[in-house]
C-alpha positions in Angstrom: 0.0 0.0 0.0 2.8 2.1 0.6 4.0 1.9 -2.5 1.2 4.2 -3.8 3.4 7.0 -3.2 5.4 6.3 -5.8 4.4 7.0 -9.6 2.6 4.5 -11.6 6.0 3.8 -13.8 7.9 3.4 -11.0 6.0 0.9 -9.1 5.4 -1.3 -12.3 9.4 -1.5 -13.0 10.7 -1.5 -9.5 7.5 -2.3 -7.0 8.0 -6.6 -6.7 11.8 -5.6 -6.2 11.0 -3.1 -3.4 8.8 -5.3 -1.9 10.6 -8.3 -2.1 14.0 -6.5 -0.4 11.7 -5.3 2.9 10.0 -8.6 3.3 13.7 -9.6 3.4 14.6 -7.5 5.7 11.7 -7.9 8.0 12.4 -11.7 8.1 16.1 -10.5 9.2 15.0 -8.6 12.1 12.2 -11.2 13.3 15.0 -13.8 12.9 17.2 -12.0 15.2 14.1 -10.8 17.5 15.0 -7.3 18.3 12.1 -5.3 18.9 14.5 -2.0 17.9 16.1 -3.2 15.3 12.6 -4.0 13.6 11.6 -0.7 14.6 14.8 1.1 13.0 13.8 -0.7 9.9 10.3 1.2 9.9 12.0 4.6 10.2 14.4 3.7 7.8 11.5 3.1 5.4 9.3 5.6 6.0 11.8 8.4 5.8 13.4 6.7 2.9 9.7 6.3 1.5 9.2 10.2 1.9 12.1 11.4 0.5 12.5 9.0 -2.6 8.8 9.4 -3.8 8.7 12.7 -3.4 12.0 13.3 -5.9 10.3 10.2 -7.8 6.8 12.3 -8.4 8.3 15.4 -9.0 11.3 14.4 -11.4 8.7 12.6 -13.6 6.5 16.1 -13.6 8.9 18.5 -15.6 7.0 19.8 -18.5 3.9 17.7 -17.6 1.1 17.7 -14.4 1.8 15.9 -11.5 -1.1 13.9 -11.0 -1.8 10.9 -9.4 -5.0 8.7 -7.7 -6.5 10.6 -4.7 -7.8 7.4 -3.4 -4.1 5.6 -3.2 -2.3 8.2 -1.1 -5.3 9.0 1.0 -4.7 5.1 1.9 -0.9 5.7 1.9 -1.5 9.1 4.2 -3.9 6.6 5.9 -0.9 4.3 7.0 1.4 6.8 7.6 -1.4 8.4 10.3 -2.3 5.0 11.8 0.8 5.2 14.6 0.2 8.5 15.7 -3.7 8.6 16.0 -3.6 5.5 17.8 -1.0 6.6 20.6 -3.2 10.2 21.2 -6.4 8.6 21.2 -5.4 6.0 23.2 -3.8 8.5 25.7 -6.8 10.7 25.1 -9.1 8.1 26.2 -6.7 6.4 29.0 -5.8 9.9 30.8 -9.0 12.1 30.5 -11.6 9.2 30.4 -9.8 6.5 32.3 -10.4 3.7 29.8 -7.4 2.0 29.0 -8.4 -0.8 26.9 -6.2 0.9 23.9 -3.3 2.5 26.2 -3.2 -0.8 28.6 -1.5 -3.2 25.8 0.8 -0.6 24.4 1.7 0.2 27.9 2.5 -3.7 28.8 4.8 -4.2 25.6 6.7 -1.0 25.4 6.9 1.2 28.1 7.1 -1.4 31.7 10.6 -2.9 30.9 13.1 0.1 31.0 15.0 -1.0 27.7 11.4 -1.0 25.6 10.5 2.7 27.1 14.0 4.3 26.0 13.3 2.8 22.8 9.8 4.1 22.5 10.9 7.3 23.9 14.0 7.5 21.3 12.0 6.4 18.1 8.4 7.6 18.5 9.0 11.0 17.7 11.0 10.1 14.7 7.9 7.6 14.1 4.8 10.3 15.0 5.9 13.3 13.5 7.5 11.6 10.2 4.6 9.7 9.7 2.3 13.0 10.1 4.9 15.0 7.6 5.0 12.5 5.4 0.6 12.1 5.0 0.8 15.6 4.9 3.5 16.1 2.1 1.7 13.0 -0.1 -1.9 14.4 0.1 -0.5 18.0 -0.4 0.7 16.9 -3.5 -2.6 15.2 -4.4 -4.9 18.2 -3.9 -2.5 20.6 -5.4 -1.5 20.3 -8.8 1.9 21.1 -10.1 2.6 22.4 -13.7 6.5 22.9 -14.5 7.5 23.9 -18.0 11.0 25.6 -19.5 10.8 29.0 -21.6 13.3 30.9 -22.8 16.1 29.2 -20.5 13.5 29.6 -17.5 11.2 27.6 -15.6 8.1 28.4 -15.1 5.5 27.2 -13.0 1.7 27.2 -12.0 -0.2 26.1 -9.4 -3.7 24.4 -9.3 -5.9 24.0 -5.6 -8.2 20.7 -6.5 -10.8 19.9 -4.2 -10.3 16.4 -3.4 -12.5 15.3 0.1 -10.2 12.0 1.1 -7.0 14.2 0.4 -8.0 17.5 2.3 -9.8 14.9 5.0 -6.3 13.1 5.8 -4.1 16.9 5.2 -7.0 18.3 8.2 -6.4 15.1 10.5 -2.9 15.3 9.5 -2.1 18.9 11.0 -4.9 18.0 13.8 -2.5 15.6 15.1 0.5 17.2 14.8 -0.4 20.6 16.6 -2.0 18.4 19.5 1.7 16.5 19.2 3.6 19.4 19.1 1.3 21.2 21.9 1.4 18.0 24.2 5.6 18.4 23.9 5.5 22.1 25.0 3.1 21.5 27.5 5.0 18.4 29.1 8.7 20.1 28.7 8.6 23.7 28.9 7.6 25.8 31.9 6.4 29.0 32.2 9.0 31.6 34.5 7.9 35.1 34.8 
């Protein structure tokens, strides 16, 4: 599903390779059952993911309009935005309702044995706030449409606003999340001194 991202062209000459390589690499880590080294693998890939398609979609735009299925990477933003929404509903729910029955598990397997926690504390940040950048960057591109052409030695360049609901639905949960994110951090670290 993750593969979305990527232009059409792409994924038919390189997608089975792609996939093939990280279900390779994910039967590594399980084989060596580290929980952080399976984890490093999903940061790896979604920062590689983000940065790669990106260059992929706009590279194969010059001259041309960037366009691609809104449905796809409104599934892709989807994925991207699964990590974070779970964690800050399931701490919404667990510390302002008191129902745990999301926050209890997650709680059990990462964050009661000490080495678990300082790996949840080290990665989740990379992991919540790349996964919201990159939803955001991917539906972004979806609702707004690029045009890149070269006159006269120059480039020039329009943009288009399309009104696509599953696009501008993930972009709005997307920034949601990552204000209440980034206003949960200053809350919890910073203090107020007169």
């Amino acid at each position: 599903m993750l593969l979305a991202a990527y232009p059409e062209e792409f994924r038919r000459e390189y997608g089975a390779q792609m996939e093939q390589t990280f279900q390779d690499l994910c039967r590594e880590e399980r084989r060596k059952s580290e929980a952080a080294g399976f984890l490093r693998l999903w940061i790896r890939t979604i920062l590689n993911l983000g940065a790669t398609a990106f260059v992929e979609r706009i590279s194969g735009s010059a001259g041309k309009e960037a366009g691609v299925n809104d449905h796809k990477l409104a599934g892709a933003g989807f994925a991207f935005l699964f990590a974070p929404l779970y964690f800050v509903t399931a701490s919404l729910l667990k510390y302002g309702l008191g129902i745990g029955f999301l926050f209890d598990p997650l709680d059990k397997a990462l964050m009661s044995d000490p080495e678990n926690l300082r790996v949840f504390n080290l990665v989740s940040p990379l992991v919540f706030l790349g996964g919201l950048g990159v939803a955001l960057l991917l539906n972004a591109h979806a609702v707004l449409r690029l045009n890149l052409s070269r006159e006269d030695g120059s480039i020039v360049g329009s943009v288009r606003l399309e009104a696509r609901f599953w696009n501008i639905a993930m972009t709005a949960v997307s920034l949601l999340l990552l204000v209440t994110l980034v206003g949960y951090f200053f809350a919890e670290n910073f203090v107020y001194r007169p």
